[in-house]
C-alpha positions in Angstrom: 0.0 0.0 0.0 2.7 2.3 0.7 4.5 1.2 -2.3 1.6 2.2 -4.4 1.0 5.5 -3.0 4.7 6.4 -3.4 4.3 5.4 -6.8 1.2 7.8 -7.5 2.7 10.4 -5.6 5.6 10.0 -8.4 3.7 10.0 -11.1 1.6 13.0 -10.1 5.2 15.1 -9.2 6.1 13.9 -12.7 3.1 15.1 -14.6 3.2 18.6 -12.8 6.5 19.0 -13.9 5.6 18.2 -17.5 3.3 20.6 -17.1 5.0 23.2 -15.8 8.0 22.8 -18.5 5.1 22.6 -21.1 3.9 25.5 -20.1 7.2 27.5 -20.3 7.7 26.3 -23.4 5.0 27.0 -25.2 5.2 30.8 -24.1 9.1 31.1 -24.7 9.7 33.1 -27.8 10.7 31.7 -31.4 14.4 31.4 -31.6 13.9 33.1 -35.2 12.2 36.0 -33.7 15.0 36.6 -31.4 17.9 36.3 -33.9 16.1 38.4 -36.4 15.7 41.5 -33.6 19.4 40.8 -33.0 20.2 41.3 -36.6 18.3 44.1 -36.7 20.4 45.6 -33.8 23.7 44.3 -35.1 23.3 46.4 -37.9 23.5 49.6 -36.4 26.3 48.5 -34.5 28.2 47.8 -37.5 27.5 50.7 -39.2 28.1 52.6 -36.5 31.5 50.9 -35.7 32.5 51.8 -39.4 31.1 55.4 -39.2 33.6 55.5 -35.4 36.4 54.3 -37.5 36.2 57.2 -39.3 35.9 59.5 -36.8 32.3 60.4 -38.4 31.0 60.7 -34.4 27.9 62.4 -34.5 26.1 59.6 -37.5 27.5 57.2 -35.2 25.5 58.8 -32.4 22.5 58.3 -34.6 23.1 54.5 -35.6 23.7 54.2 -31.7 21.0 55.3 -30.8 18.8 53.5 -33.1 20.9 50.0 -31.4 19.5 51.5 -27.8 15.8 51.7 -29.1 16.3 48.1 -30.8 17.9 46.1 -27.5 15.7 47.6 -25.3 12.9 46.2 -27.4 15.0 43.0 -26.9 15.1 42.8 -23.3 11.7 44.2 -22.9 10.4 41.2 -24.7 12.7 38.0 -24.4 14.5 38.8 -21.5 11.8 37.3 -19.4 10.8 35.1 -21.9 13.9 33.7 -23.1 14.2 31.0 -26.5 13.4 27.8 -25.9 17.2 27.0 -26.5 18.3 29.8 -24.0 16.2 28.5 -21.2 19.4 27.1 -19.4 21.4 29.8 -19.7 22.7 30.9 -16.6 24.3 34.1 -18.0 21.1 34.9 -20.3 19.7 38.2 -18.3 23.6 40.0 -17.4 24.6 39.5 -21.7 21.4 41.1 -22.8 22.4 43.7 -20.0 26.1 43.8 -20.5 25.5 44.4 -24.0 22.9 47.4 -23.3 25.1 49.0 -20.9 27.9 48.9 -23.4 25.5 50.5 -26.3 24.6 53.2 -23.7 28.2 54.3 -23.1 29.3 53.5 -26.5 26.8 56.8 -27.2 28.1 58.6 -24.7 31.5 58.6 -26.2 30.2 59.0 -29.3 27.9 61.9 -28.2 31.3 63.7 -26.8 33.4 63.0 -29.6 35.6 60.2 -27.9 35.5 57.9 -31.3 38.3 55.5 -30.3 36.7 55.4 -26.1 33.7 54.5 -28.1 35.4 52.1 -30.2 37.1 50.5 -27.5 33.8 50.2 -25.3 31.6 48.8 -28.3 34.4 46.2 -29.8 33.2 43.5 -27.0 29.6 43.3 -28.1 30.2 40.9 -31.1 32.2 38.6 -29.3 29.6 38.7 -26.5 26.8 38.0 -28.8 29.2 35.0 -30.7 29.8 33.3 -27.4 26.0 33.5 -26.1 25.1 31.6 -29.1 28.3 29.0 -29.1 27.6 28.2 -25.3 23.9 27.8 -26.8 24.6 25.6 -29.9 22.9 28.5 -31.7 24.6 29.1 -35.4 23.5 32.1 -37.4 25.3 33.5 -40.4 26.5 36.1 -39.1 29.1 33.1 -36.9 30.5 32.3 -40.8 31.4 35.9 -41.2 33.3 36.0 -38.2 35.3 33.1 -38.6 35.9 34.7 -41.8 37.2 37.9 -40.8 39.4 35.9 -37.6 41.0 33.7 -40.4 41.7 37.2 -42.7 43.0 38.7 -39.2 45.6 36.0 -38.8 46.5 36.2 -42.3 47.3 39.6 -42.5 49.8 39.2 -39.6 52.4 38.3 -42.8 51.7 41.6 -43.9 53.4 43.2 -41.4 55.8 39.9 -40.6 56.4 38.0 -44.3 58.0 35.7 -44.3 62.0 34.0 -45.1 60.8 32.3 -48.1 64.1 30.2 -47.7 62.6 28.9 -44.2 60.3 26.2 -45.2 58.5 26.6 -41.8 57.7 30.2 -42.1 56.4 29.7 -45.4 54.3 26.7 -44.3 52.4 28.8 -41.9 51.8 31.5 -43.9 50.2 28.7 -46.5 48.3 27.4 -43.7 46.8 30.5 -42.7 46.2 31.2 -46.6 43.9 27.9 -47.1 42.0 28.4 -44.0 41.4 32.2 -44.6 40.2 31.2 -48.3 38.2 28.1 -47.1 36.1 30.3 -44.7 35.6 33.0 -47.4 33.9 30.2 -49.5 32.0 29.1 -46.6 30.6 32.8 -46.7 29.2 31.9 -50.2 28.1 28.6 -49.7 26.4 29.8 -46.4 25.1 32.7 -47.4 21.1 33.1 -47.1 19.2 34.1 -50.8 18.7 37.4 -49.6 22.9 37.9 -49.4 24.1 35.4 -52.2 21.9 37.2 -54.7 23.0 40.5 -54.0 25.3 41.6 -56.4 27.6 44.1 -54.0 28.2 40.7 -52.3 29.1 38.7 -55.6 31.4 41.4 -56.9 32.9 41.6 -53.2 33.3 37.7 -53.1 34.9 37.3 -56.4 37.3 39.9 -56.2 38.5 38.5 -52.4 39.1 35.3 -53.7 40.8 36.4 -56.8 43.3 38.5 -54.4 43.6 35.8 -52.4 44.6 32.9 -55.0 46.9 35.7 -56.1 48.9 35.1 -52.6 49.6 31.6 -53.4 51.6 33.3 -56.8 53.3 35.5 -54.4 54.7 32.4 -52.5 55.5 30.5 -55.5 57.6 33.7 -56.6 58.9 34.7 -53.1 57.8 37.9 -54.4 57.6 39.8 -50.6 56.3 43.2 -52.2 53.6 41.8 -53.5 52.1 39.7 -50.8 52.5 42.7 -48.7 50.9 44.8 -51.3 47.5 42.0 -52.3 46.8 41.7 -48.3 46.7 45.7 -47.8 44.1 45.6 -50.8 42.3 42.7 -48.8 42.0 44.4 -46.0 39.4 46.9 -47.1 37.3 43.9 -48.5 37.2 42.2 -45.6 36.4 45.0 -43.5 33.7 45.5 -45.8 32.8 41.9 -45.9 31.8 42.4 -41.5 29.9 45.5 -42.6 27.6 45.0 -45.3 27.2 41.6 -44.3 28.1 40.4 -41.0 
């Protein structure tokens, strides 16, 4: 008898639970709903991290605060409510707030003029965002274009550093670095959702990257120095553009 009213009392426990997780479930919001506000937010944090760049402060301002308006909508209506897929995160509530405080003084700065304080305080936020989805096994384009432009970044170190062509070593890395920097490029085509792969700034942008970069392995064969310093100077601009338009 006791037996059997431990085992009710189980299954009842069990059932509430259900319910309960049921429950939150089904009024979590869509995990598309939430990475399309982000991406709506992201983009006037790139622009305005380009507009910083160029010391162009007070269009900044107004890209920044557009970014405030969007991630308070954010907070205001997933914060509470999290993704289904975000619903263990321990660290959910203090990102979304990291990241707003970090917009708020980013505008500041802006606001006073202080483009590289502004710079400096906003740089974190995409790294932020990247790790909330890695920790999340959430993938969104926008990942592709980073690992992009973190191959590029090691890649370019050899424009400042080239290498002894007669050292087999240094030349290997720099051939390493080459073929991941291209493979993630291609990755950004293969990846890429209609709405970017049909766009023809992106095509042009794509085609003329990839052309610069199969002109590094020339460089190498020649041990031409100058001009593998000179193609990843051009690349530079591209792939800066590459996190703008499209990251």
């Amino acid at each position: 008898m006791v037996n059997y009213c431990i085992r009710n009392l189980i299954i009842i426990i069990t059932f509430f639970l259900f319910t309960a997780s049921s429950i939150s479930i089904a009024h979590s919001a869509p995990i598309h709903d939430f990475n399309k506000a982000v991406a709506k937010a992201y983009k006037f944090y790139r622009e305005a991290f380009f507009l910083l760049k160029t010391d162009n402060h007070p269009v900044a301002s107004i890209e920044l605060e557009k970014m405030v308006i969007q991630w308070n909508f954010i907070i205001r209506n997933f914060g509470p409510t999290p993704p289904e897929i975000f619903f263990n995160d321990q660290q959910w509530m203090d990102t979304l707030n990291s990241i707003s405080r970090a917009i708020s003084q980013g505008l500041e700065e802006s606001i006073e003029g202080n483009s590289k304080k502004a710079i400096k305080t906003l740089k974190p936020i995409r790294e932020i965002l990247s790790n909330l989805r890695e920790r999340n096994g959430v993938y969104v384009y926008s990942d592709t274009i980073n690992k992009a432009n973190a191959a590029f970044k090691e890649l370019k170190k050899f424009r400042y550093n080239p290498p002894d062509f007669s050292i087999i070593e240094e030349v290997d890395q720099l051939r390493q670095s080459l073929a991941i920097t291209i493979y993630w490029y291609r990755q950004c085509i293969e990846t890429a959702p209609l709405s970017i792969s049909e766009n023809p700034e992106f095509i042009r942008l794509m085609e003329e990257s990839l052309y610069s970069l199969s002109r590094v392995w020339v460089a190498i064969a020649n041990k031409k120095e100058p001009n593998l310093i000179s193609i990843l100077r051009g690349l530079s601009s591209s792939d800066q553009l590459l996190f703008l338009r499209f990251g």
